[in-house]
N, C-alpha and C positions, 0 to 999 in steps of 0.2 A: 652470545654475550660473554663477558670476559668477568672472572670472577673478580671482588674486586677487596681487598685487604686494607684496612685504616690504619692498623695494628699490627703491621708485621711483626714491629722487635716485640710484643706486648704491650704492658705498659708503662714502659720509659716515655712513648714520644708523647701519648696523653697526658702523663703528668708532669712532663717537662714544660709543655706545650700550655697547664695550666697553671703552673711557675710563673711563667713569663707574664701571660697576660696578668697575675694578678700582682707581679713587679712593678708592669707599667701601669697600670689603673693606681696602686697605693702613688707612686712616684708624681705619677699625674694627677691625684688628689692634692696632695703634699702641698705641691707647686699653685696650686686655686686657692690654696686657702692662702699659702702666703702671699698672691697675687692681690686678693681681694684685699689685704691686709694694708695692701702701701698702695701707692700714687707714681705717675709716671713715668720714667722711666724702669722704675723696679718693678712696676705692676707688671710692663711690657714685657722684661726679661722673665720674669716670674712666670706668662703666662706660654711663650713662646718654650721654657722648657717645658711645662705641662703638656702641650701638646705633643712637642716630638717624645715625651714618655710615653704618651698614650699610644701615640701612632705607633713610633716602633713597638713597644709590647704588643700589641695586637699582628702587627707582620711578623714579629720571629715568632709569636705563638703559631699562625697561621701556616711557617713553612715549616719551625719545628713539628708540630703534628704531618705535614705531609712527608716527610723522611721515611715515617710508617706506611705513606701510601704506598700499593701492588696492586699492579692488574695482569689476571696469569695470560700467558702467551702475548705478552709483549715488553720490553724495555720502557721507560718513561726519562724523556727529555727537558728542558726547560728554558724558553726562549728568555734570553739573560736582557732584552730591553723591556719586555713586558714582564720582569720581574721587578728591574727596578722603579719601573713607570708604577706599579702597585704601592711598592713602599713609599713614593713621593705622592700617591695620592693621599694616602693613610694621613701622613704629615700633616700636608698641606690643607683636607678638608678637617682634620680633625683640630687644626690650630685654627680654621675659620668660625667655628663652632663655638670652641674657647673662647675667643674675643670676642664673640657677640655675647654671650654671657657676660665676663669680664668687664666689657664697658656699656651695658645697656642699662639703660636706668630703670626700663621696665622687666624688670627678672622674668616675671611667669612668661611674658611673652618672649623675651630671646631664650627661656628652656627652651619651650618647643621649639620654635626657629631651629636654636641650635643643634636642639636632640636629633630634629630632622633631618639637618644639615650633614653633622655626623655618623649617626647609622645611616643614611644613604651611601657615604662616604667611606667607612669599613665596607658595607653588604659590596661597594664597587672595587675595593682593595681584592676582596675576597675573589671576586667573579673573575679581576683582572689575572690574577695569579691561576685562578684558573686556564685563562683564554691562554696563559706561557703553556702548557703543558702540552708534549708533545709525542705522541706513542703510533702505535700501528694501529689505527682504526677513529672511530669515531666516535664521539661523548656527546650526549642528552642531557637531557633534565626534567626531572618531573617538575612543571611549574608549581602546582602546590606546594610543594616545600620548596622550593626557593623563596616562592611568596614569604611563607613561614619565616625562614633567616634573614628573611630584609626585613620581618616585624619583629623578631627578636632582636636585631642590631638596633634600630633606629629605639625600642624600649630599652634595651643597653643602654645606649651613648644618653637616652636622658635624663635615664636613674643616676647614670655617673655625671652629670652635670649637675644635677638636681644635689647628690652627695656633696659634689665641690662646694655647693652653694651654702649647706645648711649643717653639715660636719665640718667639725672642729677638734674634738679630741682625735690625739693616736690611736686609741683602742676603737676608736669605733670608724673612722679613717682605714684600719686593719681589718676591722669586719667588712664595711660597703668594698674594698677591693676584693676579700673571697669572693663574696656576692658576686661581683662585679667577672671576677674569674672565670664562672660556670655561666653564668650570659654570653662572655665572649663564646669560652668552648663550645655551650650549645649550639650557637649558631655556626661556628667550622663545619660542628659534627652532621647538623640539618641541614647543611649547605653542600657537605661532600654525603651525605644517603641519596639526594637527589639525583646523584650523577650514577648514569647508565654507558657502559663500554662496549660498541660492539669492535670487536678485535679484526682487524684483516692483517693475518703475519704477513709480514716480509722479512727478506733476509735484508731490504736497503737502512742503512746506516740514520738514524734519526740526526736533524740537525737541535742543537741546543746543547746546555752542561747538565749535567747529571746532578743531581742532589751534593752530592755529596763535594763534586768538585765547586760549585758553586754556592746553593742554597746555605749549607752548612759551614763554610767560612763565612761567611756574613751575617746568619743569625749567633752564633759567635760572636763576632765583632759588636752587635746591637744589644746582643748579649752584654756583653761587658762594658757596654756604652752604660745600660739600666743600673748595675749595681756601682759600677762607679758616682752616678751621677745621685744615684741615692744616697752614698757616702755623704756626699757633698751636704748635699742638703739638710742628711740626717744631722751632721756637725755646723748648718752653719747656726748662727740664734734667729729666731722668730723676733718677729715687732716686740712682742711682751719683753723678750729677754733683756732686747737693745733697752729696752724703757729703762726697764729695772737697773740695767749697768749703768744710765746715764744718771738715774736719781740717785743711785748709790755713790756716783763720784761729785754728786752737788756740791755735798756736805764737805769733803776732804777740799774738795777748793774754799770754797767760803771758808774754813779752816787756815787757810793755808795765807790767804789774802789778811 
């Protein structure tokens, strides 16, 4: 068996790694509450960036924490389709999720739907990015705790739904995303103790890109997609705002007339 390292640099890629997720969980709140807020179109856009907040935050947390992975006597590779195939699932199940929330009339019932929906849809993000990695030997899993990080994602994804639905204020919007942080993390962390290496060296060249030439320019990029897009939103006005500007210019017109 091959020994196997989470934590190479220490801990930079853990708390980078819990950065991120709890970037995208706040972002992806943000984006619920303002969806819930409006109709139509706006709901749509509203809900559509929620999701890819959440999704991407939970895949760059996912690869930034594996930056740290090491398993001795062997190199690790990463099959660059079944990486991206992971992050388009994240997305894509995670904006499925969202809109059944978003436009069900029956809440408690699209939570769970949804919760379901979406921890199935991380726990598969997860495993998928696993099935890219590519080394000298062969990888296990204790089913048990795998079990365990498909029950933590799927309680994840519908505490954070559940948050969208019933948080309103920033400060507490700021809490349920820490929250929301160490859920994701836990289940990285329960999902890669599962995994067992038994190593067979070779000297043959692995196919795939290395972390670093691949993984790591792009959660970069998603990186900077989170705080950008948080900008955004942090600046633009909430429904209340718009009210408040619209009733404040009544007067100056009827004034004006």
């Amino acid at each position: 068996m091959g020994h196997l390292d989470h934590a190479a640099f220490g801990w930079l890629t853990p708390v980078l790694s819990y950065v991120m997720a709890c970037t995208g969980a706040a972002l992806g709140l943000r984006c619920t509450v303002r969806a819930l807020a409006t109709t139509g179109r706006s709901r749509r856009n509203w809900l559509v960036t929620a999701a890819s907040a959440i999704g991407t935050g939970i895949w760059t947390m996912h690869f930034v924490a594996m930056l740290g992975f090491r398993v001795s006597g062997t190199d690790i590779r990463y099959d660059v389709p079944l990486t991206i195939l992971s992050l388009l699932v994240a997305v894509v199940v995670v904006c499925a999720g969202v809109f059944a929330v978003g436009y069900s009339r029956d809440r408690n019932r699209a939570l769970l739907l949804g919760g379901l929906t979406t921890g199935l849809g991380v726990a598969s993000m997860h495993y998928l990015g696993m099935a890219a990695v590519r080394l000298h030997g062969g990888i296990t899993y204790d089913p048990l705790l795998v079990g365990v990080s498909v029950l933590i994602a799927v309680v994840a994804a519908t505490a954070a739904l559940w948050a969208g639905l019933n948080i309103k204020s920033p400060l507490a919007v700021t809490v349920a995303s820490l929250v929301m942080g160490v859920a994701v993390s836990s289940m990285h962390y329960t999902g890669m103790f599962a995994v067992s290496v038994r190593v067979q060296p070779s000297g043959a060249p692995l196919p795939g890109a290395t972390a670093m030439q691949f993984i790591f320019p792009l959660a970069v990029g998603l990186g900077s997609y989170l705080f950008i897009t948080s900008a955004f939103v942090a600046l633009s006005p909430t429904a209340d705002e718009r009210e408040a500007s619209a009733s404040a210019q009544r007067p100056v017109e009827s004034i004006a007339r």
